[in-house]
Every structure is written in C-alpha cells, then in structure tokens.
N, C-alpha and C positions, 0 to 999 in steps of 0.2 A: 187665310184671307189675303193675304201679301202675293200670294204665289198666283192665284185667280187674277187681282189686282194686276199682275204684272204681263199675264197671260192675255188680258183683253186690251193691253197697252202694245202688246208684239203682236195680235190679230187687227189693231188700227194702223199700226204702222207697215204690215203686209202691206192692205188697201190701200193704202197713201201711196204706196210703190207701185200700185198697178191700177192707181185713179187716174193717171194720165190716158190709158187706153179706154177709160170709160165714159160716161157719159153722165151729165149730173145726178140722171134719172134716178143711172143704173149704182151710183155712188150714194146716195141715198137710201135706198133698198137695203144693202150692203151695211152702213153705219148706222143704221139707225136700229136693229136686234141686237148691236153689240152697243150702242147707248145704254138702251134698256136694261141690259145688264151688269152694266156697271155701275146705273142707278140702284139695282137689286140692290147689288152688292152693298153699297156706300149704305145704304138704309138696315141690311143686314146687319154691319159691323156697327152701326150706330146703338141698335138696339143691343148686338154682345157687348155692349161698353155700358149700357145702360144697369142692365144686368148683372155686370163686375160690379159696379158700385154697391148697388143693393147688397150682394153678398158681404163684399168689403164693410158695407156698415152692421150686419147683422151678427157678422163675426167678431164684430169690434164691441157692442153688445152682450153676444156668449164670453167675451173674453172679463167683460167688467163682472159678470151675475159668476164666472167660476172665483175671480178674485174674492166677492163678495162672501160668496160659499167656503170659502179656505179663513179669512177672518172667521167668520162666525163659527165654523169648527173650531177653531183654535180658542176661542171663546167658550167654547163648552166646556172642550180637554180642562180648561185652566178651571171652573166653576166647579166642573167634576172632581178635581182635583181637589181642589178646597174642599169640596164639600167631605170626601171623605175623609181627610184630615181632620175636621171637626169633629166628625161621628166618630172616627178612635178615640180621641181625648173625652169626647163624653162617655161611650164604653168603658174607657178606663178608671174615668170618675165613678161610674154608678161602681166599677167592681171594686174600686178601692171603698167608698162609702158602705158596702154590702158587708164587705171583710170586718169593717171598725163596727160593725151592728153585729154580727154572729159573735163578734169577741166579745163584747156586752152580752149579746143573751148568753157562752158558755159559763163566765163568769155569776151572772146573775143564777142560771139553770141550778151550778154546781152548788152555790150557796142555799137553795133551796129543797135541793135535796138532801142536804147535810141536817138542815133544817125537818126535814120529812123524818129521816132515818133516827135523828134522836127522838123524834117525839114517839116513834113506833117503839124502841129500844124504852124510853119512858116508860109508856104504856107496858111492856115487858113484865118489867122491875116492877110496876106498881100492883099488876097482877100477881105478880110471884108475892112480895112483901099482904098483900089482901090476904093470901091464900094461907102462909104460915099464921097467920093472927086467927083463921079459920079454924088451922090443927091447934092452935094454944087453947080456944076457946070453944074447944070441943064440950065443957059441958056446960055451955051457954044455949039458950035457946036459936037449934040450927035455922030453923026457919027465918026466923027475922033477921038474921046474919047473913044468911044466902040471899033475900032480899037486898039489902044493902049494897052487899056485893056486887049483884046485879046491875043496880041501879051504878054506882058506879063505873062499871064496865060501860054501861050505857053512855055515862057522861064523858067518858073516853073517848069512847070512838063518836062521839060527837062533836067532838074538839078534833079530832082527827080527820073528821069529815068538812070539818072546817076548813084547815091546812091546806087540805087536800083542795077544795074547791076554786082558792085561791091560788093554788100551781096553777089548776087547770085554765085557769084566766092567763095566767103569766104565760103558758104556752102556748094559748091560743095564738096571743102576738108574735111567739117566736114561728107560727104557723104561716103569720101573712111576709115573714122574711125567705119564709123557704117559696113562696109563691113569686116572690119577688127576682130569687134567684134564677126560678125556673124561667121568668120571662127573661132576663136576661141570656140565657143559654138560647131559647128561640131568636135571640138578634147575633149570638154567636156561636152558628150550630157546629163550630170543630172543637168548641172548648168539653172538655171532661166537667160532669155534674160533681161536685162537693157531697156526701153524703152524710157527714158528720152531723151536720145540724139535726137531719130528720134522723138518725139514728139517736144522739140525745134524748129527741121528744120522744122516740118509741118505747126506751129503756124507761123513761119515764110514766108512761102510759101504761108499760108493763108492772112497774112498781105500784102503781095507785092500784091495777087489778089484783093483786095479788092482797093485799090488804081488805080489798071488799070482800073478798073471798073469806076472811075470815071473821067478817061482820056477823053482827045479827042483822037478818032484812028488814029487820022491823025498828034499824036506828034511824033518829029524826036528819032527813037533810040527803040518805042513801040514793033514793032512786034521782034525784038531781046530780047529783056527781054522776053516776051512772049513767046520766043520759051522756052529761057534760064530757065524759071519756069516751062516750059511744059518737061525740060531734067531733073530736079529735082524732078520732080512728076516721070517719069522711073524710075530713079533710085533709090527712096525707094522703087520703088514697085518690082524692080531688088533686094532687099535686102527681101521682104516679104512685105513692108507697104504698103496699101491702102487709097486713100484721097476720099473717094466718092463721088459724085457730086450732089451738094443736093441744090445750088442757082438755083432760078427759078422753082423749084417741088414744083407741090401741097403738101402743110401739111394736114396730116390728123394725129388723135389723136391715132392711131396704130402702128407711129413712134418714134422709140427709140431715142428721142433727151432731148434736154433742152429748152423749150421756154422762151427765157429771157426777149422777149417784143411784143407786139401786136400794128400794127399801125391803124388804120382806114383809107382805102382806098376808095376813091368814084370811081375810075377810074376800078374795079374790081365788077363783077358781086357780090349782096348780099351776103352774106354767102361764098363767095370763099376765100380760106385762098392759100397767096403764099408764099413760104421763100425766102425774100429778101435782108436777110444778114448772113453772115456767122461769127458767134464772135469767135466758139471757133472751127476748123476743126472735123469730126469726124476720126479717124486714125482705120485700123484693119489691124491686124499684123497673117497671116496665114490663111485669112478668120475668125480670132476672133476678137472683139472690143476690143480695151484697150482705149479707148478715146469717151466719147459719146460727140455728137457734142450739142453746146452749136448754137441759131438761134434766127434770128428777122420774125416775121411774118405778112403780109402786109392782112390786113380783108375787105373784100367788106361790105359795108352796101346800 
C-alpha cells in the first residue's frame, strides 16, 4: 500500500515538473485520474484497517473460549480423578466386607455339618444297636418288632430331614453371598473368582443327596428337602456353577474323575462298571472344571 502511495506521490511530482509547459486545461486532465487514485487508495486502506480490527477482536475471543476450554478440562481431569479414587476405596470396602461374611458362613457351614455327620453317625449306632436287640429277641414275636423297628427308622430319618432342611436354609443365604461376589468381579473384571465358597455349598449339597439316597421315599418332610436341594442346585448354576450328574453312569476309564474305590458287584453284568457313590461332587464354573469329582465304582464280575 505504501509503495502505491509513494508511486502516485513521484507521478505528481513528475507533472508539477513539467506543468510549467502546460496549460491549466491540460494540467487538470493530467491530475485529476491520479486524484482518483489516490482517493482509491486512501478508501482501500481504510477499509484493510477496518478489517484488522475485526480479526484482532475475534482472535482475542478464540483466545478467551481456548483459555476457557483448558480450565474446564482441567476440571474434569481433577473430578475424574477423585472420582476414581473413591470407587477404589469403595471396591475395596465391599471386598473386605465380602471376605468377613465368607469367614462367617465357613465357620457357621463347618459347624453344621459336624452337626449333620454326627446325627447320620447317630442314626448309624442306633440302627445297629435296633438291630442286635432284633437277634437277641429272635423268639419274640418278629413281626411286631420289625414294625417298630420300622417305625423307628422312620422317625430317624425324619429328624434327619429335619437337620437337613434347615442346612439347606442356612445355604441358601450363603448362596446370595456367592451372588454378591460375583457382582463384584463384573466391576472388577481382572480380579480371579474365589471358588471356595460355592465348592463348600456343593460338597454340601452332595452330602444331603447322598443321604436321600438312602431314605425311604415315603419319609414325612422328603420330597420338600428334595425340592429344596433341587433350588440350590439352580442357583449356583444361576451364579455360573455346574454339579453334573454322574450317579448311576456307566464308568468308563476316558472319564475325568477320581476312582477312590472299586466294589465287586454280582448283581451287574461281568465287566460292567457303574458309579455308585459320589464322595467328592464334580463342580465347573463357566463350563470349566475347578473340581474333579472324586467316585465309588460298583464292577460286575
């Protein structure tokens, strides 16, 4: 702009050097397209200054909204911050609170099945002691002794069924802690699941069936327990656990088990192997084993 400027200041002053030889006419003619142009001009640069400004203010503007935008980032970082710092301390609370509740239910579980296993051990002895009073008073009327007997046994495992009904309460509740667990593994999915708890309640579930097993069906209270273990079997498997069902299947030596005992069976074709005890459940947690099952196995010969 300067340089224009200075260009039409050195083409007036040509003209002024050689308006002496002209005429006013002819000198007007002459100044007056380079007026005009230096009017342009002066109107041009007017409006490129107008123009700066505007920018200069709009810039000054973007400059306040990116300061703006840097606080309130920084504002987040720090909220974010916090915040995850609280959700660890709470994390850490529920898993400490979790841990002091499984050490309550193993302590409680243990006690109860100490509980279980003398009363079955009872029952035992009490049969056996029935039973010799039966040979002493062999020449007493069998029939109405065998009744008795009966009856008895009845009231056994009716008491038994009792026991038993009231485990299956108490594990129920150890059920909504392993549910408990599990949500907390969904808010912290690199941690390793605990498996202890739900193998307790299996071993125990395996314990009460093995005892039906050798009920009469026709004891008062049976098919309620029965259901009651059949709702505890749902609901680990509502949690991920599997108890699969492996009394009564042929054994064959391609199965992942434990054989802890072999009986000799005459009543079972030669060479036929059946599993007809179950010692230790086999448990799989997502479709994976964490528990191989431990079995008694009945051999034809």
């Amino acid at each position: 702009m300067k340089r224009q400027i200075t260009f039409a200041i050195f083409l007036i002053s040509s003209f002024c050097a050689f308006a002496q030889g002209l005429t006013k006419e002819d000198l007007d003619k002459e100044i007056k397209p380079l007026t005009e142009k230096v009017n342009s001009l002066q109107a041009e640069n007017r409006k490129l200054k107008s123009e700066i400004r505007t920018l200069n203010s709009k810039l000054s503007i973007a400059n306040k909204n990116i300061d703006s935008l840097r606080i309130n980032t920084k504002d987040n970082i720090n909220a974010i911050t916090q915040t995850a710092k609280q959700l660890g301390i709470q994390i850490k609370e529920t898993g400490d609170k979790n841990e002091g509740k499984i050490t309550e239910v193993y302590a409680s579980l243990s006690k109860n099945s100490l509980y279980g296993i003398i009363g079955v051990l009872s029952a035992i002895l009490l049969s056996g002691l029935l039973y010799w009073l039966l040979i002493k008073r062999q020449q007493t009327d069998k029939t109405d002794f065998i009744d008795k007997l009966s009856k008895t046994k009845s009231s056994i495992e009716e008491s038994l069924v009792k026991e038993f009904g009231k485990h299956t309460e108490l594990m129920d509740s150890q059920l909504h802690l392993i549910k408990q667990q599990r949500t907390t593994l969904q808010d912290t999915p690199n941690a390793e699941p605990d498996h202890s708890l739900a193998l307790k309640v299996a071993s125990e579930i395996n314990l009460i069936e093995r005892n039906i097993n050798l009920m009469d069906s026709k004891t008062k209270g049976l098919k309620q327990l029965q259901a009651s273990v059949g709702k505890l079997k749902d609901n680990l498997s509502a949690n991920g656990y599997e108890m699969p069902e492996l009394l009564g299947k042929a054994f064959n030596q391609g199965m992942r088990v434990i054989v802890a005992t072999s009986i000799p069976d005459e009543n079972l074709e030669k060479g036929q192997e059946i599993i007809t005890k179950i010692l230790v459940p086999q448990i799989n947690y997502n479709d994976k084993m964490v528990q191989t099952a431990q079995i008694e196995v009945s051999v034809g010969y």
